[in-house]
N, C-alpha and C positions, 0 to 999 in steps of 0.2 A: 524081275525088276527089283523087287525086296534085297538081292542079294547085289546090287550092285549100287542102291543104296548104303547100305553098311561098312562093304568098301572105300567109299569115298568119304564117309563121316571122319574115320581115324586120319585118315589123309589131311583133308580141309583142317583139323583141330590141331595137326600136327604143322601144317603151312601158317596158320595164325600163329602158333608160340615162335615156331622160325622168325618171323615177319616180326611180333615183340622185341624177340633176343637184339635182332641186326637193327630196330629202329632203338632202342635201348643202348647194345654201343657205339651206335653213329650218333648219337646225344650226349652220353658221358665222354666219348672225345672231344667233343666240341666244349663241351663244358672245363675240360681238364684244361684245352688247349689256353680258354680264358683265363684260367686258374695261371695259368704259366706262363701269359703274357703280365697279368698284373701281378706277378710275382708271390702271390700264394701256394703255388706249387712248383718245385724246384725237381730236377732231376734224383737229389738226396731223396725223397720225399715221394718220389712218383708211384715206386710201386706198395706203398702206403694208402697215399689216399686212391688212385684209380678203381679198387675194386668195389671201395665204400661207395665212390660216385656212382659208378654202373652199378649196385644192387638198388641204391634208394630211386634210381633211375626206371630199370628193371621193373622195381614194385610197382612206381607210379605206372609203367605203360600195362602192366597187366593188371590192375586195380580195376578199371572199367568192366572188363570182361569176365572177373571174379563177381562184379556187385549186380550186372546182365543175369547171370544166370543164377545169381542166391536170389533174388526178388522175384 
């Protein structure tokens, strides 16, 4: 039983950061798409800020889950 425990730990831990990454850039699209409707983000300019949006994105949705398991 022990060993199939173990197995499913790295799995599970690996389906949360999955689950982060994709709600992470279905957020920073959404966010860019605004940026680009209200014209703060321009095609010139896309692949500049896109990455900045998805990291600060990124930190916030995995910040929870770093601050769960430090305390």
């Amino acid at each position: 039983m022990g060993r199939k425990t173990e197995q499913n730990a790295p799995a599970e831990s690996g389906r949360g950061a999955e689950k982060d990454t994709k709600l992470a850039l279905q957020a920073a699209k959404e966010i860019v798409v605004k940026f680009i409707e209200v014209g703060r983000v321009t095609p010139q300019n896309f692949q500049e800020i896109f990455p900045d949006v998805y990291a600060v994105v990124l930190r916030a949705v995995a910040a929870p889950h770093e601050t769960d398991s430090g305390e």
